[in-house]
RODO-2510 file (C-alpha; in nm, 4 decimals, decimal comma):
residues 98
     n   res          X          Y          Z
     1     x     2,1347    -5,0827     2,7219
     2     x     2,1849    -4,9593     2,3903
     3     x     2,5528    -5,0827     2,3672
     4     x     2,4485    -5,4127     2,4866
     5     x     2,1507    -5,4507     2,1996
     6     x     2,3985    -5,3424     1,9188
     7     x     2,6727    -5,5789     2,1010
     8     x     2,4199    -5,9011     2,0484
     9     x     2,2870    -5,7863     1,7055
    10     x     2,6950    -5,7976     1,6180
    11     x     2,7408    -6,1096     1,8160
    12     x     2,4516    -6,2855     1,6175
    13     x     2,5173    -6,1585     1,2645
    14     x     2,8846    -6,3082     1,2948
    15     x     2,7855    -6,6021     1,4696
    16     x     2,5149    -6,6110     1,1650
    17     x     2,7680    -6,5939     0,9469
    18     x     3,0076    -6,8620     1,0953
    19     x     2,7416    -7,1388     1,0833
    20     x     2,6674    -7,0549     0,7286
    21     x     3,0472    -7,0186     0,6245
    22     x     3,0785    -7,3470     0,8396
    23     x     2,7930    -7,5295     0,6861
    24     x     2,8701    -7,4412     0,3113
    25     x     3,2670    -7,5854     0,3279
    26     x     3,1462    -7,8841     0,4604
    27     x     2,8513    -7,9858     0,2221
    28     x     3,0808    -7,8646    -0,0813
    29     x     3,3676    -8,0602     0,0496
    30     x     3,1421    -8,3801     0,0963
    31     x     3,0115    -8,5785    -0,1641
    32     x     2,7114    -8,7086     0,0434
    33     x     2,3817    -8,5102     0,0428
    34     x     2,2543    -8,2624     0,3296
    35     x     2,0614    -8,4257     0,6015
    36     x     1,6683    -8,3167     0,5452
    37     x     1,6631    -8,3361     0,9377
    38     x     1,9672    -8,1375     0,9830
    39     x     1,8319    -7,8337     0,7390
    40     x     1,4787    -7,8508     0,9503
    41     x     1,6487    -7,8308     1,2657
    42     x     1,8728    -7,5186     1,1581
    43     x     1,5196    -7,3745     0,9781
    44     x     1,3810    -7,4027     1,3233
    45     x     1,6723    -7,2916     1,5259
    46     x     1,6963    -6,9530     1,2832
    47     x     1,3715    -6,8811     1,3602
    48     x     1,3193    -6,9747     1,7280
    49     x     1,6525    -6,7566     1,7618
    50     x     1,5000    -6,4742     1,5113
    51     x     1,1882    -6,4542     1,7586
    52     x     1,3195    -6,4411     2,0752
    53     x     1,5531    -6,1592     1,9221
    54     x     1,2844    -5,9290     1,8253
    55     x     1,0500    -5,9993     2,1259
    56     x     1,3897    -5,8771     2,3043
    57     x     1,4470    -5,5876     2,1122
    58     x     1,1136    -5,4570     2,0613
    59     x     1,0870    -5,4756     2,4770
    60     x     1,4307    -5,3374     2,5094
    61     x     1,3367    -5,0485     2,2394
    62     x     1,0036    -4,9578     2,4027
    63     x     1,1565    -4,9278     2,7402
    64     x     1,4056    -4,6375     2,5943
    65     x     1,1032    -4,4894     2,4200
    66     x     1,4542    -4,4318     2,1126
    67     x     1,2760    -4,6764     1,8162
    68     x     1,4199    -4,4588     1,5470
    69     x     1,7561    -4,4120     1,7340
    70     x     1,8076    -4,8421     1,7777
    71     x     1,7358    -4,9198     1,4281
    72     x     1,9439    -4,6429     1,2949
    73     x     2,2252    -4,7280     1,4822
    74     x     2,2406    -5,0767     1,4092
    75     x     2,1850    -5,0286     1,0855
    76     x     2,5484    -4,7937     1,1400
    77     x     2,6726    -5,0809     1,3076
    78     x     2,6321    -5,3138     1,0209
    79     x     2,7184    -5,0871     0,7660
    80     x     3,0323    -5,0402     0,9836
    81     x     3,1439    -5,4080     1,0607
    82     x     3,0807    -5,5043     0,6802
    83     x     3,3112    -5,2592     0,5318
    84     x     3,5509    -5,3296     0,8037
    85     x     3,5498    -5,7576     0,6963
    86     x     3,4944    -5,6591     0,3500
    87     x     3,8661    -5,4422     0,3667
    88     x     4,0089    -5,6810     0,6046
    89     x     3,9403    -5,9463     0,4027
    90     x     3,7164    -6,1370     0,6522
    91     x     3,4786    -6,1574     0,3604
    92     x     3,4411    -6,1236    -0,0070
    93     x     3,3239    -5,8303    -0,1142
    94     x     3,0243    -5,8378    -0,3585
    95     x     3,0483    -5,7795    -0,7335
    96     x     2,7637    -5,5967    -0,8180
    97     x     2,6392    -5,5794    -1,1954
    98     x     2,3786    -5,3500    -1,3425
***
């Protein structure tokens, strides 16, 4: 159960990311503006998406009776995957300034 909760959180973030990547070339590549009605719908969808996530895991979590243990580990899990794109070159890494 556990490898299947950190499996979707991974599965989401990069799908996340994807959309956003996705969604970003094309409005910088077109001149015309960003449909008001396309940013609702993708508002909604986030959080429709962001709900039934954490109804999901919070069920999933108390069923293990491991709270502690699930977040830790996919916070690991994203730590993990980001350095991995980061020195792949998947994605940019951040320039950070004091």
């Amino acid at each position: 159960l556990l490898y299947f909760l950190i499996a979707v959180d991974i599965a989401t973030s990069i799908n996340c990311y994807n959309i956003l990547s996705d969604t970003r070339s094309k409005a910088t590549m077109s001149s015309k503006e960003a449909s008001p009605l396309k940013l609702a719908s993708l508002v909604v969808a986030w959080y429709a998406g962001n709900t039934f996530y954490n109804i999901y895991s919070k069920t999933a979590s108390n069923m293990i009776h491991a709270h502690w243990f699930v977040s830790c580990a996919q916070l690991v899990v994203g730590i993990v995957v980001s350095l991995i794109m980061w020195a792949t070159g998947i994605r940019k890494a951040p320039i950070l300034s004091a």
